[in-house]
C-alpha positions as CSV (number, residue, x, y, z in Angstrom):
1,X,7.0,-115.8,34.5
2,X,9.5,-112.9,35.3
3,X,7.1,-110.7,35.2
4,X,4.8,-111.9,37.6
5,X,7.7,-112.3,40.0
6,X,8.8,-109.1,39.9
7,X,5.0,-108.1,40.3
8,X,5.1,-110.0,43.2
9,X,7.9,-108.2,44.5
10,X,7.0,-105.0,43.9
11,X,3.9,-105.8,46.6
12,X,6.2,-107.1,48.8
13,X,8.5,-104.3,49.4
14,X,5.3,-102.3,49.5
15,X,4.3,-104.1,52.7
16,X,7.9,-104.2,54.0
17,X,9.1,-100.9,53.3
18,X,5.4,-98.8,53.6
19,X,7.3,-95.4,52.7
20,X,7.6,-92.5,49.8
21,X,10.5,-94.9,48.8
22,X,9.3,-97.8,49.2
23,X,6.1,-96.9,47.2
24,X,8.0,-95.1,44.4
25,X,10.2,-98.8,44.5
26,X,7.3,-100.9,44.2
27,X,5.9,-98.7,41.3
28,X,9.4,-99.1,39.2
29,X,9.3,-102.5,39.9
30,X,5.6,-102.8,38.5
31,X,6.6,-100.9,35.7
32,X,9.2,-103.9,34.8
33,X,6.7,-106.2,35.2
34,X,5.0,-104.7,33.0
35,X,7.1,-104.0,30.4
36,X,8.3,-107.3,30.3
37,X,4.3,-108.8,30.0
38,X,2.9,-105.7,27.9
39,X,3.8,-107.0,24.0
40,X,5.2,-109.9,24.7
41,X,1.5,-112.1,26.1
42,X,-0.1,-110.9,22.6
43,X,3.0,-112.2,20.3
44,X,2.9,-115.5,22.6
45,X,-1.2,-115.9,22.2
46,X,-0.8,-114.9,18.4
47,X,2.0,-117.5,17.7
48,X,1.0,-120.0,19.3
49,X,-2.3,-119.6,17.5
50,X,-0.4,-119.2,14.3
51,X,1.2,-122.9,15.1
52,X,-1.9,-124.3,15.1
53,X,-3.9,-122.5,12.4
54,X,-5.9,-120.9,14.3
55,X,-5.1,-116.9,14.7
56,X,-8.7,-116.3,13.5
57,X,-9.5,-117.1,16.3
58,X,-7.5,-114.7,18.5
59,X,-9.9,-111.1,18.4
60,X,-12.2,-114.1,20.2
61,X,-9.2,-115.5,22.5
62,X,-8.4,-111.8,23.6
63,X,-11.4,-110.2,24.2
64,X,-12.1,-112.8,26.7
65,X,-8.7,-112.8,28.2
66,X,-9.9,-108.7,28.8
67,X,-12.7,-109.7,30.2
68,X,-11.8,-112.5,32.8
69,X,-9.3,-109.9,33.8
70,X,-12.2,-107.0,34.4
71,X,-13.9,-109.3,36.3
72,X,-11.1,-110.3,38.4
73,X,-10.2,-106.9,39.1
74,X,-14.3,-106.4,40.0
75,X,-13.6,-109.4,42.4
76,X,-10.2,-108.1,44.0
77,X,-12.1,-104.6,44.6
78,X,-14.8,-106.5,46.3
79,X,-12.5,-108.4,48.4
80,X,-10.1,-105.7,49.4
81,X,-12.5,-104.2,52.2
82,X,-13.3,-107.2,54.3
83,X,-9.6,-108.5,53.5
84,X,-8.2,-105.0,55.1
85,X,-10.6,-105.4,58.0
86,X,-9.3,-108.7,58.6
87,X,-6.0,-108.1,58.4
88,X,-4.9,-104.3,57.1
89,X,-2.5,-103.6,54.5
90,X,0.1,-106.4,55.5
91,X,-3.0,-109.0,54.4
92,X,-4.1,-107.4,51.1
93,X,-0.3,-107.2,50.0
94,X,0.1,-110.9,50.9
95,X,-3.1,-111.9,49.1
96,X,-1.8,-110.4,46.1
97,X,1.8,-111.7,46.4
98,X,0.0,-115.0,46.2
99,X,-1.5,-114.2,43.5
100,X,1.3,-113.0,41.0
101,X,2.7,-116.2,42.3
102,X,-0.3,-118.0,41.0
103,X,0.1,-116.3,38.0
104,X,3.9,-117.5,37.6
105,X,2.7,-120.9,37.7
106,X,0.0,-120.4,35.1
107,X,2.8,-119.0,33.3
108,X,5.4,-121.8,33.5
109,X,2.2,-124.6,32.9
110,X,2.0,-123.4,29.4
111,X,2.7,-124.9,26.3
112,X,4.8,-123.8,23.5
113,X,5.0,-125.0,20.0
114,X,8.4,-125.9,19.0
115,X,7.3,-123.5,15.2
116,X,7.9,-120.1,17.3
117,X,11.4,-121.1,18.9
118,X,13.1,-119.9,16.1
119,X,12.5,-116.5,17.5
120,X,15.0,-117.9,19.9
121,X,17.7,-117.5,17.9
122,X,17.9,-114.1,17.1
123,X,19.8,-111.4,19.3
124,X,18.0,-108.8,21.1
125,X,19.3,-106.1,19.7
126,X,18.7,-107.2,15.9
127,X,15.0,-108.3,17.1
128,X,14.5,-104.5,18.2
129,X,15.6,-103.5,15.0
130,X,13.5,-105.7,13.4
131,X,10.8,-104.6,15.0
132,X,11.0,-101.0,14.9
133,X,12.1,-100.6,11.5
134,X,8.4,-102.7,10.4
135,X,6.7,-100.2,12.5
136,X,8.5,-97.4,10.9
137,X,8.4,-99.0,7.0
138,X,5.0,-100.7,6.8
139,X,2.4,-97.9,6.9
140,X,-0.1,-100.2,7.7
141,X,1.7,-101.2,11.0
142,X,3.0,-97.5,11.9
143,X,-1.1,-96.7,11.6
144,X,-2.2,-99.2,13.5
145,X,0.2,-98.7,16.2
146,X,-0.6,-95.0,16.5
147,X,-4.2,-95.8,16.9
148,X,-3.8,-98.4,19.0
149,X,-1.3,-96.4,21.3
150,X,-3.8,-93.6,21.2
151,X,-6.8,-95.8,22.2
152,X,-5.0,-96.8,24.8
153,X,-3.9,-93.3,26.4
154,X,-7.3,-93.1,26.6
155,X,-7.8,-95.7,29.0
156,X,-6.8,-92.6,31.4
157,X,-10.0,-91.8,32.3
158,X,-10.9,-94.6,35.2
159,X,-8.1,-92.7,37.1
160,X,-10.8,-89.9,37.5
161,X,-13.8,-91.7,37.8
162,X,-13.8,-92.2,42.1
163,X,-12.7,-88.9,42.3
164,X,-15.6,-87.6,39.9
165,X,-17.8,-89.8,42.0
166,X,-16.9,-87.9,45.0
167,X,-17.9,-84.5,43.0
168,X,-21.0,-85.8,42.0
169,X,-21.8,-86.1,46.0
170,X,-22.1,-90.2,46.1
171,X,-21.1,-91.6,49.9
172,X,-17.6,-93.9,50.0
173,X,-20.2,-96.8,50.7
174,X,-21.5,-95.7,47.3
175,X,-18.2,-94.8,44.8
176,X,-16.5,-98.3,44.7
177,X,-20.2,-99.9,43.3
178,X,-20.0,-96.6,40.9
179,X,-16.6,-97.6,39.8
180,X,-17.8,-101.8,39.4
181,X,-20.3,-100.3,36.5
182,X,-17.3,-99.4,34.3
183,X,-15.2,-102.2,34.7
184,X,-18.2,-104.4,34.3
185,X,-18.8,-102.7,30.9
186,X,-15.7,-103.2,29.9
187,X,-15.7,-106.8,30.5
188,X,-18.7,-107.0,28.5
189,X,-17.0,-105.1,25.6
190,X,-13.8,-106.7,25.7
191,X,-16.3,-110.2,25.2
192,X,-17.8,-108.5,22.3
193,X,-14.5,-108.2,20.5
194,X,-14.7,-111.7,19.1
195,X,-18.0,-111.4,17.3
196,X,-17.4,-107.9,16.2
197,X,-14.5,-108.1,14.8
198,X,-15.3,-108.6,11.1
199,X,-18.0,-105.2,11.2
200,X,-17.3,-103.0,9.0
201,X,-14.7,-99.8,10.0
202,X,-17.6,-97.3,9.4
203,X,-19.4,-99.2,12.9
204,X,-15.9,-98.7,14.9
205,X,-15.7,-95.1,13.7
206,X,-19.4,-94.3,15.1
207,X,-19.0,-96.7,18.3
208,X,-15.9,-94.1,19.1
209,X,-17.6,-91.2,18.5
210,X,-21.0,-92.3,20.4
211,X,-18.4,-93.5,23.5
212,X,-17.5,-89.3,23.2
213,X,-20.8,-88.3,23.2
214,X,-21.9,-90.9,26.1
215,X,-19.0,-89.7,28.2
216,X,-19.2,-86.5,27.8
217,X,-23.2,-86.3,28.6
218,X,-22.4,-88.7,31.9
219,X,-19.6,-86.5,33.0
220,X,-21.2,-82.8,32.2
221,X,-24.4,-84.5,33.9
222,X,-22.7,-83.8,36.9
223,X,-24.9,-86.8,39.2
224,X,-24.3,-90.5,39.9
225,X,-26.7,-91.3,37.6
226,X,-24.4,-89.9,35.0
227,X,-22.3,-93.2,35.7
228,X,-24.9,-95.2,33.6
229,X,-23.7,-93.5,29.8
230,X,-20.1,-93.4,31.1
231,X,-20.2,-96.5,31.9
232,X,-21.5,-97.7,28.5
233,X,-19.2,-95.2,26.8
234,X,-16.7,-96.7,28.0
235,X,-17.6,-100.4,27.3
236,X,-17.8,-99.5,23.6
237,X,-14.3,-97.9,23.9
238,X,-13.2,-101.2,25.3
239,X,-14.7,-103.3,22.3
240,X,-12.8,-101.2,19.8
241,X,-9.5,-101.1,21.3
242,X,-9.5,-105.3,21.6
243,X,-10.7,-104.8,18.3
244,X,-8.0,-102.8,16.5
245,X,-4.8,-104.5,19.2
246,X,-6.5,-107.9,17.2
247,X,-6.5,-106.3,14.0
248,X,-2.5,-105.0,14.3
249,X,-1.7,-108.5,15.0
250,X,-3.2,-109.3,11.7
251,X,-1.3,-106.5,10.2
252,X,2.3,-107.2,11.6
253,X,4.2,-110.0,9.4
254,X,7.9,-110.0,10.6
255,X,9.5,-112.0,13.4
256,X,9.4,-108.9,16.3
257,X,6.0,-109.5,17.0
258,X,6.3,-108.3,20.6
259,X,8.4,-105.5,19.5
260,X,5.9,-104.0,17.5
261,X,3.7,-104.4,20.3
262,X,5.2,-103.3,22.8
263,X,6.0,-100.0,20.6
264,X,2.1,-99.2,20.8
265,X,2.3,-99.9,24.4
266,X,4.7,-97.5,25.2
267,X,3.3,-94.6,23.3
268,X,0.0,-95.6,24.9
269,X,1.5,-94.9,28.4
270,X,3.2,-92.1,26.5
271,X,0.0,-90.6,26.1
272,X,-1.8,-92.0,29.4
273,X,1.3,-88.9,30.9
274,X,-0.2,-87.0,29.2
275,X,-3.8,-87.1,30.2
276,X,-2.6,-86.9,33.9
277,X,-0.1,-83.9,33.2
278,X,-3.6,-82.5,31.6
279,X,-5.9,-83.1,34.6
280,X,-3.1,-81.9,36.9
281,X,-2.9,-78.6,35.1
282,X,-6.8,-78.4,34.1
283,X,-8.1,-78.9,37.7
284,X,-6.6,-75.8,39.0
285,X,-9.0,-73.9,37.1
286,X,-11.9,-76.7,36.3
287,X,-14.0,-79.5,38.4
288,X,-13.7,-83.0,37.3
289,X,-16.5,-83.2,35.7
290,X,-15.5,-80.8,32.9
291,X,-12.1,-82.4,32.6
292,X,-13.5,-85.3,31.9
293,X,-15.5,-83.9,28.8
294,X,-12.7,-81.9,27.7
295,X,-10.9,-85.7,27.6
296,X,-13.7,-87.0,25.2
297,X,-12.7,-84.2,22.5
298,X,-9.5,-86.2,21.4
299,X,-11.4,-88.9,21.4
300,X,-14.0,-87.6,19.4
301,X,-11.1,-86.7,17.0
302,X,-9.8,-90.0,16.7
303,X,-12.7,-91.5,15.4
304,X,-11.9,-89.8,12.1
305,X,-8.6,-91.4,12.4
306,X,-10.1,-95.0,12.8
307,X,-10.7,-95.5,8.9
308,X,-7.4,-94.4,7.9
309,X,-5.7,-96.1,10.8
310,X,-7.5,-99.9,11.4
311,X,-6.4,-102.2,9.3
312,X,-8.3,-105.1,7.8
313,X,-9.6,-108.2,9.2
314,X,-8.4,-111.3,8.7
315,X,-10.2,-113.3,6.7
316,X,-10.4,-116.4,7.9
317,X,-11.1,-114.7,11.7
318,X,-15.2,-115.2,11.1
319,X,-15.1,-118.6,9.7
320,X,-12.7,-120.0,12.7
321,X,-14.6,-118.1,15.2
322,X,-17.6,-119.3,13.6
323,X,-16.5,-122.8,14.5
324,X,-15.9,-123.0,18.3
């Protein structure tokens, strides 16, 4: 709930103070928000699952959570046009006020089994200990994390994609429908999560390196059309990183859940710097277009990573799944 208020805040002062300050603000303010959400929504989700018997059925539970929010995103980027026509900056930053406050509400509505409150009673700083010392003693965990963190950097890309768009020579009128093919693909491979989830680590290893490939051929293609494998590239990339954030819930067995999370979140933004610090320096010499490729090498290289890294299902995921 916090964290959708401060959300909310952050896109007020945005509309209040519409400055270098009061944009660099409203950015440290969404970065709160987000560290307080990022970790802590997957250990809530999984818990309350775990209270009821059900965490099989969480690779399911996610991957549509992913997806609903894809296709809200698709449906704020449609509505930001006519909504700025209407009413400029000052109306898009109230709409989505309104809706981080709607999103407090949903927060505060849910339930929460009495079995996870003894969380509760530990202090924060033995819980961060807690935490960190399972990612750092459970190889299983520290593996997972890595490869979830790294999956996750990779997420990077979309940053690039309008401005690849542009390169390719597509009109403005054209770019944002571009752009709607990737997030739609994601939302389709977030939903794919569920039913995947069991397949075997040799399928998650190729679907990586085929995202690569896909990405790579889009981007060095160098033409709108080139949006079509990129855009499927980067659906599969979405399937396996709901995939292997499911499978290190599975994998983490102390009380910090959302530590441990949130550790795999920060070295994913960790790395996200690192892609932009990357493109900043690479397009003084290169176009987009071959930045983007060059981007597909590590992930190309993490494939090979993915059967040493993922851990194992759990086994009563397909049989739970198989039942709603």
């Amino acid at each position: 709930m916090l964290g959708a208020l401060i959300s909310g805040l952050g896109y007020a002062v945005w509309i209040a103070l519409p400055s270098f300050a009061g944009f660099a603000a409203g950015f440290v303010l969404w970065g709160a928000s987000s560290a307080l959400i990022s970790g802590t929504y997957e250990a809530f989700v999984y818990d309350e699952l775990a209270a009821r018997g059900r965490t099989g059925f969480y690779p399911t539970l996610l991957g549509r959570a992913r997806s609903a929010a894809f296709v809200a995103n698709l449906a704020a980027t449609v509505l930001a046009a006519p909504l700025f026509d209407l009413g400029g900056y000052v109306l898009a930053g109230a709409v989505s006020v309104l809706s981080c406050l709607v999103e407090a509400a949903v927060a505060w509505s849910l339930p929460e089994a009495r079995a996870v409150d003894s969380a509760r009673t530990e202090g924060y700083l033995r819980m961060l200990r807690t935490g960190m010392s399972e990612v750092l003693t459970s190889h299983v965990v520290r593996r997972a994390v890595l490869l979830v963190a790294l999956l996750g950097g990779f997420l990077a890309f979309d940053e690039y994609f309008p401005l690849f768009a542009r390169e390719t020579g597509a009109a403005n009128g054209v770019i944002p429908l571009l752009i709607a093919g990737t997030v739609a693909a994601q939302a389709i491979g977030g939903a794919l999560a569920g039913p995947a989830y069991k397949l075997p680590v040799a399928t998650f290893t190729v679907g990586l390196a085929a995202s690569a490939v896909l990405i790579a051929t889009g981007a060095l293609g160098r033409s709108a059309w080139g949006f079509l494998p990129i855009a499927i590239g980067y659906g599969v990339l979405q399937l396996v990183i709901v995939v292997s954030e499911a499978r290190l819930q599975d994998a983490i067995s102390g009380p910090a859940r959302a530590t441990v999370t949130s550790v795999s979140g920060l070295f994913a933004e960790v790395s996200a710097i690192a892609v932009y610090g990357g493109f900043a320096l690479g397009s003084i010499w290169f176009p987009m277009s071959v930045l983007i490729a060059a981007l597909t090498v590590p992930v190309l290289l993490t494939a090979f990573v993915v059967p040493l890294a993922l851990p194992a299902p759990n086994s009563s995921a397909e049989a739970e799944a198989s039942e709603t």
